[in-house]
LOKOL-225734 format. One line per 10 residues: number of its first residue (from 0); their letters; for each residue y negated, x, z of C-alpha. Coordinates in steps of 0.25 Angstrom, whole numbers, plus 5000, padded with zeros to 4 digits. Example, Ala and Ser with C-alpha at 12.3 -4.5 7.8 and 13.67 -1.06 7.14 Angstrom:
0	as	5018,5049,5031  5004,5055,5029
This chain:
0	xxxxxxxxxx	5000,5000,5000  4992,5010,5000  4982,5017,4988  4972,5013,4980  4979,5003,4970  4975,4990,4970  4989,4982,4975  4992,4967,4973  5003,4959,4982  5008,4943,4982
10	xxxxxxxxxx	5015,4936,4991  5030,4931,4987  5037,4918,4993  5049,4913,4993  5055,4901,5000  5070,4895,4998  5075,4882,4992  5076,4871,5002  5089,4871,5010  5092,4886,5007
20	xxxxxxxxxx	5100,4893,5017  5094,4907,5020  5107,4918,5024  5111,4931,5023  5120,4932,5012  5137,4934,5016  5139,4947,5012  5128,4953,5020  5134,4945,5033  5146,4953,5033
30	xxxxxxxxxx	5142,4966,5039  5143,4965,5056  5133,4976,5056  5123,4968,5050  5124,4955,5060  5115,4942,5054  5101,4941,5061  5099,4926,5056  5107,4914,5052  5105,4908,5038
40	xxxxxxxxxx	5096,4896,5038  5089,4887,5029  5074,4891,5026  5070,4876,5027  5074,4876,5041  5069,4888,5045  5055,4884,5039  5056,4871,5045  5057,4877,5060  5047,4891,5059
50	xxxxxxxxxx	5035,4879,5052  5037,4867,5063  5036,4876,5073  5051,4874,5081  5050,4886,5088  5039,4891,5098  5035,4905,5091  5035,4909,5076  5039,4924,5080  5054,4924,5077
60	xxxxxxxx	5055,4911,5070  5067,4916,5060  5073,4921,5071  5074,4909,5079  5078,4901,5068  5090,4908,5062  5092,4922,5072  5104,4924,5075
């Protein structure tokens, strides 16, 4: 970042289909060494509880939602 070009960015978004189920794929769930941090989950839902506010604090919202 740093230099004296001129340097343009943009912002990308993304947001899955309705009733997607978010996961880690199979054969990256085989290896003990590697233990799963989060349980799959449908986006909708997660949206649904970090927007209406169903938990006090915003600080580990993912967490709370789907940690293991």
């Amino acid at each position: 970042m740093c230099g004296d070009k001129e340097r343009y960015s943009f912002a990308l978004f993304s947001v899955p289909k309705k009733d997607v189920k978010i996961e880690v794929p199979h054969e990256l769930m085989e290896d003990k060494m590697h233990p799963l941090h989060y349980r799959s989950f449908n986006y909708d839902d997660y949206l649904d509880y970090f927007m209406l506010g169903l938990k006090e604090s915003k600080e580990n919202t993912l967490e709370a939602f789907i940690g293991v």
